[in-house]
C-alpha positions in Angstrom: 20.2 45.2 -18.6 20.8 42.1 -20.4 18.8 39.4 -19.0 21.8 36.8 -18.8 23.8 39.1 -16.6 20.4 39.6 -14.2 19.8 35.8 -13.9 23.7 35.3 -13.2 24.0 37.4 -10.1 23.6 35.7 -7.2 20.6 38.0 -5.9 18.5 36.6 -8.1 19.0 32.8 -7.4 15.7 32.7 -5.7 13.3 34.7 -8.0 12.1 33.5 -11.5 14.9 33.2 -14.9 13.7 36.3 -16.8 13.2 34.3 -20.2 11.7 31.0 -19.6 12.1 29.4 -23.5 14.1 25.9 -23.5 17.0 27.8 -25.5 17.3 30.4 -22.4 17.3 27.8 -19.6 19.4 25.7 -21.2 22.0 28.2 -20.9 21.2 28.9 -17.5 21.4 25.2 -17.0 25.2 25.2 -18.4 25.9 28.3 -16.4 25.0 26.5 -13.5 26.7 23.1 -13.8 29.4 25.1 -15.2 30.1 26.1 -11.5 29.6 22.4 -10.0 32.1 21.5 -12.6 34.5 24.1 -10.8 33.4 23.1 -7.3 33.8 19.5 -7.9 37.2 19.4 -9.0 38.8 22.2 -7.1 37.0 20.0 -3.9 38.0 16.5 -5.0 41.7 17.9 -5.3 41.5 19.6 -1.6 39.8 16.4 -0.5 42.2 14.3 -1.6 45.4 16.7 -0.7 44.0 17.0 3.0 42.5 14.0 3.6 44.9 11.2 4.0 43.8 8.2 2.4 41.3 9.5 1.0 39.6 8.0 -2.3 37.2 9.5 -4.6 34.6 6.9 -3.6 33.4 4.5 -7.2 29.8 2.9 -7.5 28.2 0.8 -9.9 25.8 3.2 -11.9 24.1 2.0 -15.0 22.5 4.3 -17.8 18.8 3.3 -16.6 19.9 4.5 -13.1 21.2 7.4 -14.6 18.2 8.7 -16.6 15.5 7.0 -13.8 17.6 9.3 -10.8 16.8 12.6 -13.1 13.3 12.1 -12.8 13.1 10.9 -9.6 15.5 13.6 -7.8 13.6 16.2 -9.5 10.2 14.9 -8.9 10.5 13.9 -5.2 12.9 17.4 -4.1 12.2 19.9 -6.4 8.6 19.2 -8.0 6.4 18.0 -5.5 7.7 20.6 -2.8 6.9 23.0 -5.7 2.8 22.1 -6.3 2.8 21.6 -2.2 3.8 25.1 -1.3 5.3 27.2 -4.8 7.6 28.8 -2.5 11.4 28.9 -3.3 12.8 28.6 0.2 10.3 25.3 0.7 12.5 24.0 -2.6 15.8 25.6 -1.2 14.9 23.7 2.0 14.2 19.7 0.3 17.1 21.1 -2.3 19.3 21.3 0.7 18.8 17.9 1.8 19.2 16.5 -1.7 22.5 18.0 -2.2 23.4 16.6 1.2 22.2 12.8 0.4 25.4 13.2 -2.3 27.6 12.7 0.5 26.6 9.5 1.0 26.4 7.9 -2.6 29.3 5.2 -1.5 27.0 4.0 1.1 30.2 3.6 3.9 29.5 6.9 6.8 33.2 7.2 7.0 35.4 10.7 6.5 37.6 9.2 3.9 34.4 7.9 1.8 31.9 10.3 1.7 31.4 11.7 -2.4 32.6 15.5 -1.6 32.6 15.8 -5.4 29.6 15.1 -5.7 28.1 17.4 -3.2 30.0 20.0 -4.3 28.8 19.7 -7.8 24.9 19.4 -6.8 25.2 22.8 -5.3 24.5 25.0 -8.2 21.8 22.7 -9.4 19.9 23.7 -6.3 19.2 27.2 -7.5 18.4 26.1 -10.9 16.4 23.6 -9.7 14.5 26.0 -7.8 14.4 29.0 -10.6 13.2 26.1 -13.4 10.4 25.1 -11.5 9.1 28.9 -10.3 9.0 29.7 -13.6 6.5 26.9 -14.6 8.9 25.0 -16.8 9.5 21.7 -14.2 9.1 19.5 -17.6 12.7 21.2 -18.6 14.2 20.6 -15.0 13.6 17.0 -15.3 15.0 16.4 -19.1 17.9 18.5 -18.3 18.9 16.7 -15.0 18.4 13.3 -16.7 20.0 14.5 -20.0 23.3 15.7 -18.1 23.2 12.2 -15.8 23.2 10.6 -19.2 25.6 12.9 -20.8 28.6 12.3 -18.8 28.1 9.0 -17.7 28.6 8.0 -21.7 31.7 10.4 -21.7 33.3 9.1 -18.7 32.5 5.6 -19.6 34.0 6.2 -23.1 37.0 7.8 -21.4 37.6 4.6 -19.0 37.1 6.4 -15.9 33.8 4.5 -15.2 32.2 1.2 -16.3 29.2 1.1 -18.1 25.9 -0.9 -18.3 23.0 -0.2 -19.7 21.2 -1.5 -16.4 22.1 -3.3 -12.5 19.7 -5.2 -11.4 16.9 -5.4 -9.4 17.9 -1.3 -7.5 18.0 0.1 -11.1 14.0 -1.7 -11.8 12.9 -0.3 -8.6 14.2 3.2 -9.0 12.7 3.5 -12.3 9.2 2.2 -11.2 9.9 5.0 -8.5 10.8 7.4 -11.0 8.3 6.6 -13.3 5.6 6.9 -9.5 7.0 10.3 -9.1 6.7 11.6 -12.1 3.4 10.3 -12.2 2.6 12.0 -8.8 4.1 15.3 -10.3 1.9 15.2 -13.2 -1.4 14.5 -11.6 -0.4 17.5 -9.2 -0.1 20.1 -12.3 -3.5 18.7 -13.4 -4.9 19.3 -10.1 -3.5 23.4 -9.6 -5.4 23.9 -13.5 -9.1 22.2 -12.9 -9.1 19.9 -10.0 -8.3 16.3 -10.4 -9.5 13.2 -7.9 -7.7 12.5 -5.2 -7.5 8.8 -5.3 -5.3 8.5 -8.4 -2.5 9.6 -6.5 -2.9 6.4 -4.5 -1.9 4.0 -7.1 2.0 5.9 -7.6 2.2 6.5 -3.4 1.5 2.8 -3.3 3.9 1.7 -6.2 6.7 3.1 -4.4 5.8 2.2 -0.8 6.4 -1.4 -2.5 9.5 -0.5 -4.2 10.9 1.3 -1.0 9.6 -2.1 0.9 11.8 -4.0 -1.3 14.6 -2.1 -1.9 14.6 -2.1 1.8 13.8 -5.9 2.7 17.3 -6.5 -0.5 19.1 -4.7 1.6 19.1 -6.1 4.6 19.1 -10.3 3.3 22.3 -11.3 4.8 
């Protein structure tokens, strides 16, 4: 059977892609966020045909933020929960709460502001999130998510329908020194399941984003 129409049905979403080269998963990859596409528009125009009021919720998001959120959400959801345990239903479990964390990009708890879109379209990512990383090739996970942030941000910023900066502020700095931590933390943990590594160069990322979290979180609360 051709391998394509194996990785495609949805009884293999939790098991390995059968070809692992970049060209294959990149495919998968479109295949995948294909289906967000689909999920997020159908779901924005039910949202905003049911919901009275309702507006698809706009943030300030930056091209650093963009690329820097790619590494991170990969890193912290679906890599580290990979070297911790390897098992796919570990990842389906921290992919679960990623997708969920969507819901709340506007920042306001409310019915008629939560991001459905968005939710809806990190769906499909889970699985190829999850089937990336089992078959060994994390590396392509992480310049994928970041390449599609990066993608579409320039075409709906060249379209109008968002505005564009190359960086924010002091939140885009601190999520790409948390990025960059997690990545790090990622990298030190492949090291360690091929010879061994010490243990104490993981402190120096934990610490960097403890201090990014700290102030991120002290920012946000300066009235």
């Amino acid at each position: 059977m051709n391998p394509e129409i194996q990785d495609i049905n949805p009884k293999t979403w939790l098991k390995p892609f059968q070809k692992n080269t970049p060209i294959y998963l990149l495919k998968m990859g479109l295949f995948y966020h294909g289906l967000g596409l689909i999920l997020m528009y159908s779901g924005s125009f039910l949202v905003t045909s049911t919901i009275a009021g309702y507006e698809i919720p706009q943030f300030p998001v930056s091209l650093t933020l963009a690329v820097s959120s790619g590494i991170l959400e990969e890193s912290v959801f679906f890599g580290i929960p990979y070297y911790m345990s390897g098992h796919p239903l570990v990842l389906l479990g921290s992919g679960i709460v990623w997708s969920a964390a969507h819901l709340f990009n506007s920042g306001v708890f409310a019915i008629e502001t939560l991001a459905y879109g968005g939710f809806l379209f990190s769906i499909p990512h889970i699985f190829f999130g999850i089937r990336t990383w089992i078959s060994k090739k994390g590396w392509f996970a992480i310049l994928f998510h970041s390449g599609w942030n990066f993608t579409f941000l320039v075409a709906y910023c060249s379209m109008g329908l968002r505005e564009c900066s190359i960086i924010n502020g002091t939140y885009d700095i601190l999520n790409v020194i948390m990025a960059a931590s997690a990545g790090v933390i990622v990298y030190l943990a492949y090291q360690n399941k091929k010879k061994g590594i010490n243990r104490f160069l993981y402190l120096a990322p934990v610490a960097a984003i403890f201090v990014a979290l700290y102030v991120l979180y002290s920012e946000s609360f300066v009235f």
